[in-house]
C-alpha positions in Angstrom: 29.4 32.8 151.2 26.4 34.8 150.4 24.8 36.5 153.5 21.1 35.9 154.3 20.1 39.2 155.9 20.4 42.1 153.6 22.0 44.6 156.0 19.9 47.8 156.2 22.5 51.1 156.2 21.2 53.8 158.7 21.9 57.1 158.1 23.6 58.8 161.2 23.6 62.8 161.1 26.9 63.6 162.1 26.4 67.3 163.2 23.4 67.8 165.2 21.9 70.6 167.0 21.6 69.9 171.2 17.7 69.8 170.9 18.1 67.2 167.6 20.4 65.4 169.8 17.8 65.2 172.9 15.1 64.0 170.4 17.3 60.9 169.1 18.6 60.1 173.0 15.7 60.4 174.4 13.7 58.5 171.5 16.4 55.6 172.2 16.4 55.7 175.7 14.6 54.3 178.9 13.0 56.5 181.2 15.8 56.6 183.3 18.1 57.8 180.7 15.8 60.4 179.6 17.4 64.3 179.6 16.4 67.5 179.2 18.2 70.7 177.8 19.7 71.9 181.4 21.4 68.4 181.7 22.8 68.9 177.9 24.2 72.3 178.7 26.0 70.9 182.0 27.0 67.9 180.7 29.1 70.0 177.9 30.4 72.2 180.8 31.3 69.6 182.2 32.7 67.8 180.0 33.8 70.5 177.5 37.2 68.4 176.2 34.6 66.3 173.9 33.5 69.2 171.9 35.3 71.2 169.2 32.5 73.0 168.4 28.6 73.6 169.1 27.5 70.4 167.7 26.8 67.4 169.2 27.7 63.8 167.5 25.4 61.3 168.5 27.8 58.8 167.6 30.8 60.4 169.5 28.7 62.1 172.5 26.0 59.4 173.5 27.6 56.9 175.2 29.7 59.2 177.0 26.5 61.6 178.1 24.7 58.2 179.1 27.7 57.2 181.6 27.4 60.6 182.7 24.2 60.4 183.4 24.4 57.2 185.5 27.5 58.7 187.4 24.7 61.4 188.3 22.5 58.8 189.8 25.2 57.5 191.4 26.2 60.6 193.3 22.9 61.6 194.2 22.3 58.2 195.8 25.7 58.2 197.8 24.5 62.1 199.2 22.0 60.9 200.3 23.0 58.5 202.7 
């Protein structure tokens, strides 16, 4: 059977640089997801058994930094009860 849709390949740079990777998250994310380079840099402290090196998959890292992120929002809402 013969597909309708022609299926559009994106091109996904592996290796990017930590501000290339804020651009694309941040371009793909809702204002509450948005980051900044001081949540990057503790987010890889953090979490430092996802890198190998200083470049940062946007395949591999995103979803991981976004449920970071929400963890974040989490604890600042149970401090402040």
């Amino acid at each position: 059977m013969v597909s309708r849709f022609k299926k559009v390949k994106k091109t996904i740079k592996l290796n990017l640089k930590k501000e290339e990777f804020l651009e694309e998250h941040n371009k793909l994310s809702p204002d509450n997801l948005k980051a900044t380079i001081p949540l990057l840099s503790r987010f890889k402290e953090e979490k430092a058994s996802l890198f190998k090196n200083d470049t940062w998959s946007l395949d591999k890292l995103r979803r991981p930094f976004i449920l970071w992120l929400t963890s974040l929002d989490l604890r600042k809402k149970d401090k402040s009860k």
